[in-house]
N, C-alpha and C positions, 0 to 999 in steps of 0.2 A: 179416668178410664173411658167415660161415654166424650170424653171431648176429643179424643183421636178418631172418634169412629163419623164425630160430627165433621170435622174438619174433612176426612176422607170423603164422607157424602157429597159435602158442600164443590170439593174437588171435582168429581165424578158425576155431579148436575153439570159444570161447569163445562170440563170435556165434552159434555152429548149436546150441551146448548149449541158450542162452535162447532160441532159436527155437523151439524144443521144446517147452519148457515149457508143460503143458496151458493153464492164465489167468497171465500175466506179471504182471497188475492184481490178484490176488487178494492181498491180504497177513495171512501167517498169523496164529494166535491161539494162545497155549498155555492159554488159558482154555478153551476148547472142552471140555464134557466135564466140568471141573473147577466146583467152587464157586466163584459171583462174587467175587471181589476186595470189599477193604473196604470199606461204606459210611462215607467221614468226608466231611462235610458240615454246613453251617449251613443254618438256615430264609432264606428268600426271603419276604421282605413274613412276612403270619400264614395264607400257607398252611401245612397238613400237607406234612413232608417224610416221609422212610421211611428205615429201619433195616434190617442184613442180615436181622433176623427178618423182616420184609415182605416179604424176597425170597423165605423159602422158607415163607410160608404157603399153600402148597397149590395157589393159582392160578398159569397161566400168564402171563407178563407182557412187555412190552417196559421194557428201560430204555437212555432216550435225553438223551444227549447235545446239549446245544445251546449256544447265544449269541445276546441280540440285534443280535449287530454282523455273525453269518453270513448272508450272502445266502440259500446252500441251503437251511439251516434255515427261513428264510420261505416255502424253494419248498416244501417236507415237509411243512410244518405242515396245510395242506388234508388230509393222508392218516394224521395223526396222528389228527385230528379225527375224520375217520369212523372209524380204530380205536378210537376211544373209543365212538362211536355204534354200534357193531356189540357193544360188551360187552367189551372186553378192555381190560384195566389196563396202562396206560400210565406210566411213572414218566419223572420228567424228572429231569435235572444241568444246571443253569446252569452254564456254563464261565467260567472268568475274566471276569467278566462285573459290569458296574455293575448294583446291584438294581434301581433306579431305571429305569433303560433295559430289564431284565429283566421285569419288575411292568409298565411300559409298552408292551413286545413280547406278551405275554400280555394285554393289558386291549382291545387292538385287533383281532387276531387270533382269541382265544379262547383256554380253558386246557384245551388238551387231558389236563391231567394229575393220573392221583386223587393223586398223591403227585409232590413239588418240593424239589428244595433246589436249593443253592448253592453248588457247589463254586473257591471265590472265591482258593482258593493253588494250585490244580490238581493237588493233591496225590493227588487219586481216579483222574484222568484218568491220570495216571501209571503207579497199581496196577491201574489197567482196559486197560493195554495203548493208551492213546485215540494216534490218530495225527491225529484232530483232529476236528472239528466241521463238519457232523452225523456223529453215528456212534451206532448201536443196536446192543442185544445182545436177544437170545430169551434168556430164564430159565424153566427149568422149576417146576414145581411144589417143587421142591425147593432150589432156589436154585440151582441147576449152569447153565452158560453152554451154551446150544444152535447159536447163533450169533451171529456177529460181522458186522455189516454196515458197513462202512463209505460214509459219503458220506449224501445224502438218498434217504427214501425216495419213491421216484415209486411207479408205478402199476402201471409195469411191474416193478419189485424187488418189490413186492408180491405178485403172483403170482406171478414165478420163484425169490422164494427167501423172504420174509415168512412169508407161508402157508402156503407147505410144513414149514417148521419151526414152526409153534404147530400143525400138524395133526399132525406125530412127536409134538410135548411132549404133545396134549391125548391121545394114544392110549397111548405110553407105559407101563408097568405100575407 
């Protein structure tokens, strides 16, 4: 009889603890801080792909994850575009992805990206933490992960948390 009423308790601390919780939706990264995870990757079509050295030559960068089979990724894609038209280096990952329909997703769209591969075993997506597609990361000049953005970027991620961190990376010492 007291064991249902403890169970209910045990319940009901539980609920008020997650209620708590500053973002429920946030999910964490232990890359934060740390050196990006390994670049393994094949080329896409005879674009340039990039290397962990490209991640920490000096510039600040996004590198993003995608698919042409993600819906969101299509919805992102307009805000990748102007990041590239505004000057900042964009790198892409094809996610388990057919090249063909990849190479196809870019030739319609536009290629927002100075560097592309292929990450076709998922085995990057893996050592990047990926909980799925789209998902970006902010890289500093030095190749260290600034942030972790999960989902597409709109317009509004952009200014609430895009921006704010290529403006820490580009200040920085």
């Amino acid at each position: 009889m007291i064991l249902p009423l403890v169970a209910a308790g045990g319940f009901f601390a539980m609920a008020l603890w997650g209620m708590k919780r500053e973002n429920p939706d946030v999910l964490p990264s232990t890359l934060i801080g740390q050196p990006a995870a390994a670049v393994q990757m094949v080329a896409l079509g005879d674009l340039p792909f990039f290397t962990e050295a490209d991640l920490a030559d000096g510039r600040v960068k996004i590198v993003n994850f995608w698919a042409s089979w993600c819906a969101p990724c299509r919805a992102e894609h307009p805000n990748l575009l102007r990041l590239k038209g505004e000057g900042l280096p964009v790198y892409g990952v094809n996610y388990k992805d057919d090249p063909e329909a990849a190479l196809a997703f870019l030739s319609e769209l536009g290629n927002p990206f100075e560097r592309v591969g292929a990450d076709d075993s998922g085995r990057m997506g893996i050592d990047w933490g990926l909980y799925g597609v789209p998902e970006s990361f902010v890289i500093d000049g030095d190749g260290r992960v600034l942030l972790r953005f999960p989902g597409p970027i709109t317009e509004r991620a952009l200014d609430a948390e895009i921006r704010p961190a290529l403006a820490k990376a580009k200040t920085a010492p």
